[in-house]
N, C-alpha and C positions, 0 to 999 in steps of 0.2 A: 488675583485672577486665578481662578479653578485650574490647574492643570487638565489638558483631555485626555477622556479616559482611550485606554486602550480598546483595537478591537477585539470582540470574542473569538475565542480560540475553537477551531471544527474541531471534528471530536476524531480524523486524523491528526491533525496537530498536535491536541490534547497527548494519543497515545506516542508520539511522538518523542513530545516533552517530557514525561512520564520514564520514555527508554532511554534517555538521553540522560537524564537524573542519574538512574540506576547504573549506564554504562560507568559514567564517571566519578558519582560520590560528591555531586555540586548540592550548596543544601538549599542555596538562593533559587527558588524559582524565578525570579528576574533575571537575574544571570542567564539561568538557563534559556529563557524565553530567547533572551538579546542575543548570543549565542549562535544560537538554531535560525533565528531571522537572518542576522549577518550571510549566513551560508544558505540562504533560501530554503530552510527546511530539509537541506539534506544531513540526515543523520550523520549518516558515512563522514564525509567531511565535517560534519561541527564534531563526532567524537575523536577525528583522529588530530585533526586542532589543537585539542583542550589536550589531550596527549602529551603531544609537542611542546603545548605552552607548558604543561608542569614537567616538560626534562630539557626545558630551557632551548630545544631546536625551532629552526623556521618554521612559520607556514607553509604547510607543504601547499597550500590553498590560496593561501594570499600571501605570499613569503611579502615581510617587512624587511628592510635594508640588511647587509649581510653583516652579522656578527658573530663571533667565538661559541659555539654550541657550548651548553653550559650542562653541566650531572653538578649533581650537590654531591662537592667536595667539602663543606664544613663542618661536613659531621666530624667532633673531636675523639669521636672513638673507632676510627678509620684507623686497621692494623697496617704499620707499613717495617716492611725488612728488606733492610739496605746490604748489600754484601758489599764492603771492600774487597780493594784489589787486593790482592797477597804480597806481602812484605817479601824484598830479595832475602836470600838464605846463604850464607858463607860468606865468605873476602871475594871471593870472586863474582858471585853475585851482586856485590853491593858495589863492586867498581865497577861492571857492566850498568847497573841504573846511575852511577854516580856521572858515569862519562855521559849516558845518553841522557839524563837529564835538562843538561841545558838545551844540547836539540830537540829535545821533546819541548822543553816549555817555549822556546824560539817560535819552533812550529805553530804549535796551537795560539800565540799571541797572535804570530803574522795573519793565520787564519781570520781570528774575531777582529781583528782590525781590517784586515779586505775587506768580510762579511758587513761590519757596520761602514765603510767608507762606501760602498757598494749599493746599500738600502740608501744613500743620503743619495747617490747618483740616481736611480729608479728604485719603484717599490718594490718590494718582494715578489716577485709572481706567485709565491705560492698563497698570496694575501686573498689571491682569489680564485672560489671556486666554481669552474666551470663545468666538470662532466665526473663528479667524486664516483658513480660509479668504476666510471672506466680508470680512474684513478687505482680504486680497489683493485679491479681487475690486472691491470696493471704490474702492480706490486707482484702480485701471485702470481704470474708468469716468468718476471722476471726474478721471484724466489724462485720457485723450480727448477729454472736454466743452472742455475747457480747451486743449490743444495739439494738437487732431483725430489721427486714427485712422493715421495715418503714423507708426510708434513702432517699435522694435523688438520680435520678438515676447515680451510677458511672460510668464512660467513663470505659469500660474493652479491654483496649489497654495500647501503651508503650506513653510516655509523648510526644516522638517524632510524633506517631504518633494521637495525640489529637492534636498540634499544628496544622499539616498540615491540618486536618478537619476544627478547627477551620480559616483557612485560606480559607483552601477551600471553605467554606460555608460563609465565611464572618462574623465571630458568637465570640460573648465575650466565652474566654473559663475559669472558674474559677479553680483554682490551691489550693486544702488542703492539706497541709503537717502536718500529725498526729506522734503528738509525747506521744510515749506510755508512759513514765514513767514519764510523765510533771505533774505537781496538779492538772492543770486547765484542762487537755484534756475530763475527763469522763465528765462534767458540760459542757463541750461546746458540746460535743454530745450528751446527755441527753438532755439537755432543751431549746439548739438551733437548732441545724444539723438537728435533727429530729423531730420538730414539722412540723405542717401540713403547717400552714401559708412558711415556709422557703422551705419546699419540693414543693410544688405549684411553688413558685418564681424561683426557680432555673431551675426546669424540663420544665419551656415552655419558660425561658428569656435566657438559657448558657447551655452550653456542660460544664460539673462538672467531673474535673479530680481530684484522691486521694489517696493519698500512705502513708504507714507508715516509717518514717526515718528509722526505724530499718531496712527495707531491702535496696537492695543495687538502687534497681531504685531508690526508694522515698531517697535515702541519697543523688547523683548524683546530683538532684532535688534540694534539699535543697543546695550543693555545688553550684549551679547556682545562684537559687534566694535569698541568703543568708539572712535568716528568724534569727532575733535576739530573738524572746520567738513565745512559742504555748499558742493557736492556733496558726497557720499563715493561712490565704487565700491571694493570691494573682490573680488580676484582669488583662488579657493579652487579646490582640486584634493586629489586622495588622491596623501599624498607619505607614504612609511614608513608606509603602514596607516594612516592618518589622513588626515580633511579639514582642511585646512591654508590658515590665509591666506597667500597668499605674493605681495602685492601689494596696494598700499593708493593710491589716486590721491584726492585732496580739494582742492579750489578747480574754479576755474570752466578749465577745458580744449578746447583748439580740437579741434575733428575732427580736424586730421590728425596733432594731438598725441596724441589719444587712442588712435587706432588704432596710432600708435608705439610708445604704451606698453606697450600690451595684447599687443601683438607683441614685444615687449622681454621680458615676462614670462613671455610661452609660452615663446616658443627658450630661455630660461635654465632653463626647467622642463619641457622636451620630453623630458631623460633620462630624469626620476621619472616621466614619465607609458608611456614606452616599457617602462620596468623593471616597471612595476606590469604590465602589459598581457601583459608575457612571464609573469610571475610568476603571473598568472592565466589564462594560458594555458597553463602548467606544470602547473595545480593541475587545471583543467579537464581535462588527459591523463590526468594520473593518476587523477581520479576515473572518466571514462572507461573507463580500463586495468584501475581497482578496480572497476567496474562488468561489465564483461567477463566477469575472475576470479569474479566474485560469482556471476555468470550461467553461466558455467562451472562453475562448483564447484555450481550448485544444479543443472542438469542431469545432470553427475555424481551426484551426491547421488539424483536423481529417477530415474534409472537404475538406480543399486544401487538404493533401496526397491522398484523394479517389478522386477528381477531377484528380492530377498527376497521381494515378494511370490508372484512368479510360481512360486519357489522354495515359499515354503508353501505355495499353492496346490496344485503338486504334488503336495506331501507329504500333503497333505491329503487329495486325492483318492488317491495308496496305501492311505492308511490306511482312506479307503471300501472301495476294493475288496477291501483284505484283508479286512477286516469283513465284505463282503460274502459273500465266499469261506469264513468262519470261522462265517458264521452260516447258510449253505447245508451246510457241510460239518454243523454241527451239528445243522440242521434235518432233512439225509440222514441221519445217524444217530439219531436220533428217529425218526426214518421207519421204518429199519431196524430197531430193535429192540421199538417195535410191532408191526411185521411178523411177527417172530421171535415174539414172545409172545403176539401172534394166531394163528399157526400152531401153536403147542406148546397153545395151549387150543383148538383146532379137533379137535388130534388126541388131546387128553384125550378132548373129548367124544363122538370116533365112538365108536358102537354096536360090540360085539364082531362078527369075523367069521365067520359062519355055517358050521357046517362042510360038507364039500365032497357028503355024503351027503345031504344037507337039499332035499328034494325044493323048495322052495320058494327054493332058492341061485341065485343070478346069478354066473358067471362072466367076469368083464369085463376084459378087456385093452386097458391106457391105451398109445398113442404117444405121448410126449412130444418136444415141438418142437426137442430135442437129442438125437434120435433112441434114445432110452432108452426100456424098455419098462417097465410097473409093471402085477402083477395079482393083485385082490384079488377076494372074493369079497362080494356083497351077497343082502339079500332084496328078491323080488318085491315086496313091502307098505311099503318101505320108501321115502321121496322121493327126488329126486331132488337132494336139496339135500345128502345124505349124502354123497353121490360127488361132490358141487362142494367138498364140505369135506376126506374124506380128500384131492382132488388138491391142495386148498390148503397142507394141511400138510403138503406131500411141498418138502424145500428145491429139489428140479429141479424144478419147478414155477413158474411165471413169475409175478408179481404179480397180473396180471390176464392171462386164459383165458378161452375158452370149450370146449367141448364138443361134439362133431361126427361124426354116424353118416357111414359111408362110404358105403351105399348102400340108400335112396337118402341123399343127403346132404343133412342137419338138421341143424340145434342144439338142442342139448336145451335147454328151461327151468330151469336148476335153481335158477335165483335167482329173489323173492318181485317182481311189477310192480304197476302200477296195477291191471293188468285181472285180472292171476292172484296173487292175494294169496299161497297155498299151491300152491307147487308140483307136478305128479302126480308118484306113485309109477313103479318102475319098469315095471310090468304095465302102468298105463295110458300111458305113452310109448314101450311097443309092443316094449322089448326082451325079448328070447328068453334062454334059459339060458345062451349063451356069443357074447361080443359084443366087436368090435372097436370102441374108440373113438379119435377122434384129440382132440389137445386141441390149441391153435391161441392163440398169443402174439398178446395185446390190450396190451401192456404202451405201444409206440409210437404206437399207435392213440388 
């Protein structure tokens, strides 16, 4: 059985799909398609998705159950530098760690054993995250109280969204996981994090993201990039189309170590970041150039329809005027053969003509306005609407006429008005036995 075909795609959709491609670097048009339908055609959230899903974070869109945010950490060429603590120095140094030793390891057992008898009584709280904002936020306040407002600048967003900046902008983003009850934490922010030399370097070279484990974002966090002692900083970039650790620094580190490091890491990964930058500067032409095209082809496109239109248009308006012309010509013959068949019963119905002995006969000789003569005989008793009608049914004869003694010169009444309902006869409109009349074209008038 046939699969059914899919339906065609409008040609927003089209460009849609098209930008959609380009934002991401998907080569599956089906993908893409499935993708963009899932999120009902909105761009915006089908690219910032497809984001997420390749740096391993939720849907911001349709979050799926809650799991560990994930950066690819198996790249095997991830620099990591671990600083040991410092060895005791003299006799006396090494009886002060000798005695404190077994309280220190006492400690920290008693600890991991609360800790796990503790998860087995309820879960972690930090297992879940409810408001990782305010988590961040959070932290950063309560650093401040504690080591003052000298700090480098903290990213105050969710880890998720530091990655996507950092992506977006094409930018090393650095990652502090602060652990509160560690020995070494106050000494790495005391006399590193917050001198000036380290505040400089970081605020104009990386977006500096930083959470305390103790809450549930910063725990997530550490679940991901699995920090084995604090401090931890870890170094992440889009390397291969991904957010990528690719530097891992843990123990307690001097400033000028730090910024060596940090520096160590970028020059060794200033190609991927050069390459990515071109790469997206490549993608941006093209869309550009596909943009253009687009824009070109739809004004093309918007050209012919207004040609096509302008074209029916036309046509349109011919086929008025021939219409018009086909129902005037047909309306002129209607005209014309009412005419015709008003004139053939005008001249059914004149009265016979009196013969020429009949003391009571009119003699009357028409000029017609084609210089043609016509003469018929009438009687005195008879109207004057007889001789309006034989001149009507004469075809030399003009549509409309009047009638007109030469002298003196008048028009005769022979049609029915307001004031003269019946016509007079010829005796009372005063003509004589033999009578020149002229007839005189009302047709233009």
């Amino acid at each position: 059985m046939a699969a059914p075909e899919e339906p065609e795609l409008s040609q927003a959709q089209t460009e849609k799909l098209l930008q959609f491609q380009d934002l991401t670097g998907l080569e599956s048009m089906d993908q893409c398609r499935r993708t963009l339908e899932q999120h009902n055609w909105n761009i915006e959230a089908a690219v910032q998705d497809r984001l997420n899903e390749q740096e391993g974070v939720p849907s911001v869109f349709n979050p799926p159950p809650s799991r560990p945010l994930q950066v690819n950490t198996a790249d095997h060429r991830v620099y990591s530098y671990i600083v040991s603590r410092p060895q005791p120095r003299g006799l006396l140094g090494w009886g002060y760690y000798l005695i404190m030793l077994p309280f220190r390891v006492t400690y920290y057992t008693l600890l991991d054993i609360f800790r796990l008898a503790l998860r087995f009584i309820r879960p972690d709280p930090r297992a879940r995250v409810t408001d990782p904002v305010g988590d961040v936020v959070s932290f950063i306040h309560s650093f401040e109280e504690k080591y003052g407002r000298s700090h480098p600048v903290f990213y105050q967003g969710t880890y998720s969204q530091a990655l996507n900046d950092a992506k977006r902008e094409l930018r090393y983003l650095l990652v502090y996981l602060h652990g509160d009850d560690h020995q070494d934490t106050d000494e790495f922010c005391r006399s590193t994090l917050c001198t000036e030399e380290v505040i400089t370097f970081l605020n104009t070279r990386m977006l500096f993201w930083a959470c305390s484990t103790s809450k549930p974002e910063g725990y997530r966090v550490s679940q991901a990039l699995r920090e084995n002692t604090y401090p931890f900083l870890a170094m992440i970039m889009l390397k291969d189309r991904k957010m990528t650790v690719v530097g891992r620094l843990e123990g307690v580190i001097q400033p000028e170590d730090l910024i060596n490091q940090l520096t160590f890491i970028m020059d060794a990964n200033q190609t991927y970041l050069m390459s990515e930058r071109l790469e997206r500067e490549e993608r941006n032409q093209t869309q550009v150039l596909r943009q253009q095209q687009d824009e070109a082809y739809l004004a093309s496109l918007r050209a012919d329809q207004e040609k096509e239109r302008k074209k029916r248009a036309e046509m349109e308006q011919r086929k008025q005027e021939e219409e018009k012309v086909r129902q005037s010509a047909l309306a002129e013959e209607i005209r014309r053969r009412t005419l015709e068949e008003e004139k053939e019963r005008k001249s059914e119905c004149l009265p016979p003509e009196p013969p020429a002995d009949d003391p009571e006969s009119v003699k009357i000789v028409f000029k017609l306005p084609n210089d043609t003569r016509v003469e018929r005989r009438f009687l005195f008793g008879q109207s004057l609407t007889v001789i309006h009608d034989f001149l009507f049914s004469l075809k030399e004869t003009p549509e409309k006429f009047q009638i007109v003694t030469n002298f003196p010169r008048r028009v005769l009444p022979c049609l029915p008005t307001e004031e003269q309902s019946n016509p007079p006869t010829l005796k009372e409109a005063g003509l004589s036995r033999s009578e020149v009349l002229f007839v005189q074209d009302l047709t233009d008038d």
